[in-house]
N, C-alpha and C positions, 0 to 999 in steps of 0.2 A: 876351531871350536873345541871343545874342551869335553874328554870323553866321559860317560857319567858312569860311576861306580854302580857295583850288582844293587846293592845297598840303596842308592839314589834311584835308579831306577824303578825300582822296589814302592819305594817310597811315593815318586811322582804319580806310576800303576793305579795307588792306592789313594794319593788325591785324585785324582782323574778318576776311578770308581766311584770315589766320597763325592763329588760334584756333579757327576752324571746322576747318581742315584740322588743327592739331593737337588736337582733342576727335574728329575722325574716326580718325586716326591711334590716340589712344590706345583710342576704342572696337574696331576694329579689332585691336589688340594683345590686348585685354583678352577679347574674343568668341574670335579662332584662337589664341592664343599663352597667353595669363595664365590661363585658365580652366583648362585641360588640367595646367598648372603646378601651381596649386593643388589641384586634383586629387590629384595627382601627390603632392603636399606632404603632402594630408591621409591618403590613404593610408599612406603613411610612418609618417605619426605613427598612425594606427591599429594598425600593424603594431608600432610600438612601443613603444605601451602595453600591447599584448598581450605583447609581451617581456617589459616592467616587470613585467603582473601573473604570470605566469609564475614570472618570478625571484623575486618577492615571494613566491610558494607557496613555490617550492625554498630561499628564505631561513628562512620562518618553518618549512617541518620541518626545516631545519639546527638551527636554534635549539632544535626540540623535543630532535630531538636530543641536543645540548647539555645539556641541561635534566634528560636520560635518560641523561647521560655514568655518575653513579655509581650507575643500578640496572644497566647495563649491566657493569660493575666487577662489583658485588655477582654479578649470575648468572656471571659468568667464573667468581669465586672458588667459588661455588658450585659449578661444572661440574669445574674442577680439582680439588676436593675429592672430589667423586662419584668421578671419574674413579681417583683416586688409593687410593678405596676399592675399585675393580675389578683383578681380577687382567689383567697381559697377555695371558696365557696359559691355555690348561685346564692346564698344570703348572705352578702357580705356588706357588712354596715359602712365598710371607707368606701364603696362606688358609691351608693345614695347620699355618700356625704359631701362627696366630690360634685354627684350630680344636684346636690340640694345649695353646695354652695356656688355651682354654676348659673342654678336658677335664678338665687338669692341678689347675686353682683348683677343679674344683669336686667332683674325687675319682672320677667317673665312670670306670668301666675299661671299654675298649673292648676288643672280640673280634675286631671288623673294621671296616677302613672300606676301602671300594670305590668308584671311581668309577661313573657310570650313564652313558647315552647322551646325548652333547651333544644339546644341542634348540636349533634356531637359529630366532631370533626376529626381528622386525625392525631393529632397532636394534644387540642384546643378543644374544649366545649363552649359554642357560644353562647351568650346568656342574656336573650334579648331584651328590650323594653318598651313599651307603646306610651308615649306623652303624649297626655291631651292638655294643650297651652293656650294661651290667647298673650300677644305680645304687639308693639309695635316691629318694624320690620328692622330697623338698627339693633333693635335689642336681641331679636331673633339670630341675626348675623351674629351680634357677643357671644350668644348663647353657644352658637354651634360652631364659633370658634374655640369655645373656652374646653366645650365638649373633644372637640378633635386634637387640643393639644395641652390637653391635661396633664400636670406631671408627675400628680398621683396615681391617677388610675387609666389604664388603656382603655379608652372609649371611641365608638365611632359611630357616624350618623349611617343608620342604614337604608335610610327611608324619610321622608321630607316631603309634607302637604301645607302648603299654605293659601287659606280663604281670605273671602271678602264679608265681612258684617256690615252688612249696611244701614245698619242701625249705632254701630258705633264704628265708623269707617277708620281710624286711625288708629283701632285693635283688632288685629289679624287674627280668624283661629287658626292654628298650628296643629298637624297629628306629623309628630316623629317618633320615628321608629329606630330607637339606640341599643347597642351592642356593648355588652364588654365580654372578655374572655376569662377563663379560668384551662387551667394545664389539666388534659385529661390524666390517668390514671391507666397507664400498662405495664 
């Protein structure tokens, strides 16, 4: 081996100082400084993957959403239609026109009709009505078919009396008792 000069000696001394003090230097940075950093870092990123997975929730029920864009359509159209079968009003001229032209088709002559006491419901106030009719009994049946499946206005039988005249046996008097609804107001 090959002897090394004062000079060289000297020299390696002073890399070998320069390296020890900087492998101190870096451990030093790396124990108070880079450690707390990373730290520092990984929290971060902990904190925003839990972002990511977050938004990824709120993306995929966006999507469901989406996905629910046209049943959600469909019940609108549904509810507009309901809706549009409800009078606004307890005085509302299209049910008595609907119940006037139920009467009308199907020959049934009426003696009375009388409004009943609103009943308010939760949603719905109902809006009752007492017919006093004299009908045969086929016509009675048109009657409270046409009643029950009206496609103007949401009507329904709530109550149904039919007699015997025995003076004119082949016209029945009738007391029914009809409902339509109207959307409360909260």
């Amino acid at each position: 081996m090959m002897a090394l000069t004062s000079q060289q000696k000297k020299a390696l001394i002073a890399i070998l100082v320069l390296g020890v003090a900087f492998l101190a230097m870096a451990w030093w940075y790396w124990t108070i400084l880079g450690k707390g950093i990373v730290e520092q870092k990984n929290v971060q990123i902990d904190k925003t993957r839990d972002k990511i997975r977050r938004l990824d929730a709120q993306l995929e029920e966006i999507r469901e959403l989406e996905r629910m864009k046209d049943k959600f359509a469909e019940i609108e159209a549904k509810l507009d239609q309901i809706s549009r079968r409800l009078p606004p009003s307890p005085e509302a001229p299209e049910f008595f026109n609907a119940l006037n032209e139920a009467l009308r088709s199907t020959g049934i002559e009426t003696r009375k009709i009388a409004p009943d006491k609103l009943n308010p419901l939760d949603r719905f106030t109902e809006i009752p009505y007492i017919i006093e009719a004299f009908g045969r009994y086929h016509e009675i049946g048109q009657f409270l078919t046409l009643v029950e499946e009206n496609p103007q206005r949401f009507m329904r039988v709530k109550t149904l009396t039919i007699k015997n005249d025995e003076n004119r046996p082949s016209l029945h008097p009738v007391d029914v008792g009809l409902a339509t609804f109207m959307f409360s107001e909260k």
